[in-house]
N, C-alpha and C positions, 0 to 999 in steps of 0.2 A: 641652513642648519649646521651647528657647529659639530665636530667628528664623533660618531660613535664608538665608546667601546662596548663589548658585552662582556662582564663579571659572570661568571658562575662559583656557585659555594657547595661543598660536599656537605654530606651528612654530619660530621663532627663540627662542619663550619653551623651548623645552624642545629647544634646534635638541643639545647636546652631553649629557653626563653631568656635568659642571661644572652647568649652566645648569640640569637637570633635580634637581640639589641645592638650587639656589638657590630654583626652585619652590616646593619641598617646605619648604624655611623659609620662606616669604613663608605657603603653607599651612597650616603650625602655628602662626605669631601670629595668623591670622584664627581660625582654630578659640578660641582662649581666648577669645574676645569672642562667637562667632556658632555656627549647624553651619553646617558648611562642606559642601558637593556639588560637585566638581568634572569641569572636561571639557575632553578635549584633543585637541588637534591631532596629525595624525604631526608627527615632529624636522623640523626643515629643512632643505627639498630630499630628503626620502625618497618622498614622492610624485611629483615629476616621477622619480626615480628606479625608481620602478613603471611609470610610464608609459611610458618608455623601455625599458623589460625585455619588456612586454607588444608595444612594435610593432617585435619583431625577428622577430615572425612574422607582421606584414604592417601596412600602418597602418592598419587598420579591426578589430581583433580581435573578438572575439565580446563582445558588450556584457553578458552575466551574468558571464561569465569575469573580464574588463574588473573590473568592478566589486569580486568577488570579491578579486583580488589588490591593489588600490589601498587598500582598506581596511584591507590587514592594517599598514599604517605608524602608525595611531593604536590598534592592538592593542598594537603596542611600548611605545609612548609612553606606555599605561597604566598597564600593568605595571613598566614602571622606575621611572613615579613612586612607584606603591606602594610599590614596594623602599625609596624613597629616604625615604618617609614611613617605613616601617618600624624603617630605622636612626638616624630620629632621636626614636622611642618613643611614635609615632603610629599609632593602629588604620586600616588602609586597606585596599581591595578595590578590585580594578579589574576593571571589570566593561564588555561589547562590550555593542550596542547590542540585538542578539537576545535578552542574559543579561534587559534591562529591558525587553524587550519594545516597541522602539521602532519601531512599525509606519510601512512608508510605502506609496505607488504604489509599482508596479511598473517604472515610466520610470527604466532603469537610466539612470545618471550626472545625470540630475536629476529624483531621486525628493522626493517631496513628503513632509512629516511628514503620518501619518493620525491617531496616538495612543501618548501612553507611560504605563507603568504606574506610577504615582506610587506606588505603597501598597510594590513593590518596593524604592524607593530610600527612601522613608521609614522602611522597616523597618530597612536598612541604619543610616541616620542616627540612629535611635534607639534602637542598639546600639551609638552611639558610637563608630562607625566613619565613613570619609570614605569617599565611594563614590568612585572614578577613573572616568571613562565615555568611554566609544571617543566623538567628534565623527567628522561627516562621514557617519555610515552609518547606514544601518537596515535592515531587516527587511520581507519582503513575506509577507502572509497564507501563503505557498507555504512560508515560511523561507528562499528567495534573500536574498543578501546587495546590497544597494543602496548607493550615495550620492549627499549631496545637491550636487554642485558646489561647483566651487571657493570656500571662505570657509565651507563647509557647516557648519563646528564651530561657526560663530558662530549660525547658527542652529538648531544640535543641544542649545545650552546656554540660548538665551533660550526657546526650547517644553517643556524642561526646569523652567525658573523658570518658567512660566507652571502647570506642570501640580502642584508641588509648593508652590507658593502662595510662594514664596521672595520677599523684603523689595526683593532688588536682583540683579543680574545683572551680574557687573562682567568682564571683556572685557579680559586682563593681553596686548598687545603690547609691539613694539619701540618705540616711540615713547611721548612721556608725556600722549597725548590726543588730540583733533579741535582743528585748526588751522585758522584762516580760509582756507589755501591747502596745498598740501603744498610745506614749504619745504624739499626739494630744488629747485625751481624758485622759489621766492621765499624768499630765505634770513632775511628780516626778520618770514615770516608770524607771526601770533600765535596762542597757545593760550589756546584759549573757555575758561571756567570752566565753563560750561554752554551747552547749547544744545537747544532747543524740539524733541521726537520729528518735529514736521511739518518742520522745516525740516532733521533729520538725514535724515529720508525724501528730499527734496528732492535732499540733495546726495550720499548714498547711490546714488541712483537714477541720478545723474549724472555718476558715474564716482568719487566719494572713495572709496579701499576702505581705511580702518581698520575699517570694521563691514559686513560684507553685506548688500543691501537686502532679502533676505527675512527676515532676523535683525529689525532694522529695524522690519519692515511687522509681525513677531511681537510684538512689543515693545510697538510703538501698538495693535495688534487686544486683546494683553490684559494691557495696560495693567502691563507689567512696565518698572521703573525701569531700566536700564541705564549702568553708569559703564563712561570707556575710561580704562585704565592703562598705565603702564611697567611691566613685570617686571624692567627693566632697573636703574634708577632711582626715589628716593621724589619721590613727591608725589602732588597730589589730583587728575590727573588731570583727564577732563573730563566732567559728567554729563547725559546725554539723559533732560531733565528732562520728564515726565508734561504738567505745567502749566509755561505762558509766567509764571514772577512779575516780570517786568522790568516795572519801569514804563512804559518806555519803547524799544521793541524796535529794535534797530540797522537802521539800513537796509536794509544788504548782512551779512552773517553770513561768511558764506565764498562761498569760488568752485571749484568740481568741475569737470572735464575730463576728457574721455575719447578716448584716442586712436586705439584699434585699432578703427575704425571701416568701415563701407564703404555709399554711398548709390547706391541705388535710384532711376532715374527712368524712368515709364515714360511715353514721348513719346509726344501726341497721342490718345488712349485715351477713348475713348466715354463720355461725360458723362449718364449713366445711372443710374436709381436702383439699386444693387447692387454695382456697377462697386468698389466698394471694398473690400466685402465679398469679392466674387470672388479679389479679388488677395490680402488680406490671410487671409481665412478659409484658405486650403490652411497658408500662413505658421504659420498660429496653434495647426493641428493636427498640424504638426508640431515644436508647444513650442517654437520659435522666436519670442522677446521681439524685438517693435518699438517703437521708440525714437519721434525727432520722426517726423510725416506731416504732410503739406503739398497740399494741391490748388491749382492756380492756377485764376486766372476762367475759364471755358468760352468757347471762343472758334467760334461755328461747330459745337457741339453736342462739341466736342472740348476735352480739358484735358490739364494734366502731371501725374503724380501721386506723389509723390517720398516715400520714408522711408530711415530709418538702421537699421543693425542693427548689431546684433557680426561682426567681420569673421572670425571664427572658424563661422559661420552662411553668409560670402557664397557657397561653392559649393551650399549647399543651397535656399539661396533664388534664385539663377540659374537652376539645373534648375526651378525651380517655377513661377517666371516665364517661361521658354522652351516649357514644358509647357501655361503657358496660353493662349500666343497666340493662337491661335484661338478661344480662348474669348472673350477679353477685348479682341483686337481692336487690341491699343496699334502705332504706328508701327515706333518703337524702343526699344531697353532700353539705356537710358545708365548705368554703374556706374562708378563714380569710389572709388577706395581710397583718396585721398592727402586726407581730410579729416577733424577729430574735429569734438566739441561743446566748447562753453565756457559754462557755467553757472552765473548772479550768483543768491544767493540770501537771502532775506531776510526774516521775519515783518512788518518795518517797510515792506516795499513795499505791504502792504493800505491804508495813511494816507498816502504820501505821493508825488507822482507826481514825475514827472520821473526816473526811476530810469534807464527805458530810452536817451531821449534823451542823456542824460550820458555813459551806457556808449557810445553809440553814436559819439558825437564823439569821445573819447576814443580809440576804435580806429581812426577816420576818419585822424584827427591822425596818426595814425601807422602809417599805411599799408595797414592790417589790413582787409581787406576779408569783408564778412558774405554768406554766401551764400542762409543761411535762419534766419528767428526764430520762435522759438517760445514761447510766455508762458504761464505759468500765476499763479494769485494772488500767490505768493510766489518767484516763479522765471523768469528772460530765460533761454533756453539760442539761443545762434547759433553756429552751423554754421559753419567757417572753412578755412581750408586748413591741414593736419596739422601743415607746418614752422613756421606761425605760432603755436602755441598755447603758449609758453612767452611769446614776447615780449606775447600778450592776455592771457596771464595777468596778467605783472609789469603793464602798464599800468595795467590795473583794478583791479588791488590801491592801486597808488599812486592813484589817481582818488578810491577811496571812503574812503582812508585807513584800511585796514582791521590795519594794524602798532599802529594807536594802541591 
């Protein structure tokens, strides 16, 4: 058998039945060269359309139900592509995620991939046919119907190439790649020709959404190449490459933002070995992701203890911090909605220092006030006020020069 890739196509790639044709030709020149596996998104805007249907009987519906109906948009989306393979004299099968056995958790709306059946889709491929595979959903040992979260197709298609040993994984949006910035907000940004899996994890993580960060984290765990495309337009895109080959690694790479945010402070809160555990462990078991966390100095056997989450999470993490007061003893609970992250990111910050300092006068200079930093090897993310994060973006872009 000659080398598999797996195509995957978002919503916008497949958003009409024009666009779902055009697919389907981009899919039959790759077939001449490679097999082809592919996986798709529902059309666009058919899932918020689900979702809307579902909360006209209440806005909390029953979350197997929930699940059930939202998945049927990338059931559509399969089957026309087949169709659309079909009429241009291509063998195709569209097949949902239970047909391949795509097992996950049972944590409806962010179920976890547990295992898929590779020998299923390879049979497929090696009858010369293109499998079509539902994205976003899976299967619970029970056969409930699951899915994995918003962008879920992105990583229904990279655990897919991982498990069918597939060459590449390429990731067909609207856009013709990963850009140092998203320029709707910096209209000068540039498109990477490539860029290092740890530093796509970086700015994945921190709000760029052309690829999902657990797509991403699938990718680097095994070690599948991934390229991001236009479906829209030709070119080479941009490819999240395995190994750094630059000789020499750009400073700053790009820069990630994330706005729908909302921060956590719980005032004066007993400086005690567990104290963070307490607050954070309820958070964690109820699959609620935490962002930055910040403790300041103990002052008096008392400290602040601050984090960010998704502001789609802040009513649930409020009930859970209100619920532990007594436990945990804090003053006050300060919640602030009106701030995102802004995050520099970089492989060339491991060799070369002065990264933060520069970033930091530079927003100084003009106006932009930092409320909290946080660092990692390859990565400044500071905390800012919400309305400012278009004007820290452009600054920093032009500071590192990163249009060049």
């Amino acid at each position: 058998m000659s080398e598999i890739v797996v195509q995957k196509f978002g919503g916008t790639s497949v958003g009409t039945v024009d666009r779902i044709d055009s697919v389907a030709e981009i899919i039959k020149n790759a077939s001449k060269s490679n097999k082809i596996v592919v996986v798709v998104s529902a059309m666009g805007g058919e899932t918020n359309r689900l979702v809307d249907l579902a909360k006209a009987f209440g806005d909390d519906p029953d979350k197997r139900e929930f699940d059930a109906l939202v998945s049927t948009g990338e059931t559509v989306s399969s089957a026309l592509l087949a169709m659309a393979l079909h009429s241009k004299g291509v063998k195709a099968k569209s097949f949902s995620a239970s047909q391949i056995s795509m097992r996950t958790t049972s944590s409806y709306s962010k179920a976890k991939i547990l295992d898929v059946d590779a020998k299923k889709i390879l049979d497929v491929v090696e009858n010369d046919t293109i499998p079509i595979i539902t994205g976003f959903q899976g299967v619970t040992e029970g056969g409930d119907v699951t899915t994995l979260g918003r962008g879920g197709s992105d990583t229904t298609a990279v655990a897919i190439a991982a498990q069918i040993e597939a060459i590449r994984c390429d990731i067909y949006t609207d856009v013709d790649g990963i850009f140092t910035t998203d320029p709707s907000v910096v209209p000068n940004a540039k498109k990477l020709d490539s860029i290092t899996m740890e530093e796509m994890l970086e700015l994945a993580g921190q709000g760029a959404k052309v690829v999902q960060t657990r797509a991403v984290e699938f990718a680097n765990k095994y070690k599948v190449p991934v390229k991001v495309l236009s479906s829209f337009n030709d070119g080479n895109g941009t490819l999240i490459s395995l190994k750094d080959e630059s000789m020499e690694n750009a400073l700053v790479s790009g820069i990630a933002f994330q706005k729908d945010l909302v921060k956590f402070t719980l005032h004066s809160v007993g400086d005690t070995p567990g104290t963070a555990f307490k607050i954070l462990g309820p958070i964690s078991d109820a699959e609620i992701e935490v962002d930055v966390i910040v403790q300041n100095v103990s002052i008096d056997d008392k400290t602040d203890f601050t984090f960010t989450v998704s502001n789609e999470d802040k009513e649930a993490v409020e009930k859970i911090l209100i619920d532990l007061k007594t436990e945990v003893n804090y003053k006050e609970l300060i919640i602030n909605s009106d701030i995102a992250e802004v995050s520099l990111v970089g492989a060339g910050m491991r060799s070369q220092a002065g990264v933060a300092s520069k970033a930091f006068k530079a927003l100084s200079e003009n106006d932009v006030n930092i409320q909290i930093i946080c660092t990692s090897e390859i990565k400044i993310t500071m905390v800012i006020d919400e309305a400012l994060v278009d004007k820290a973006v452009n600054v920093l872009h032009d500071e590192f020069e990163l249009e060049k």
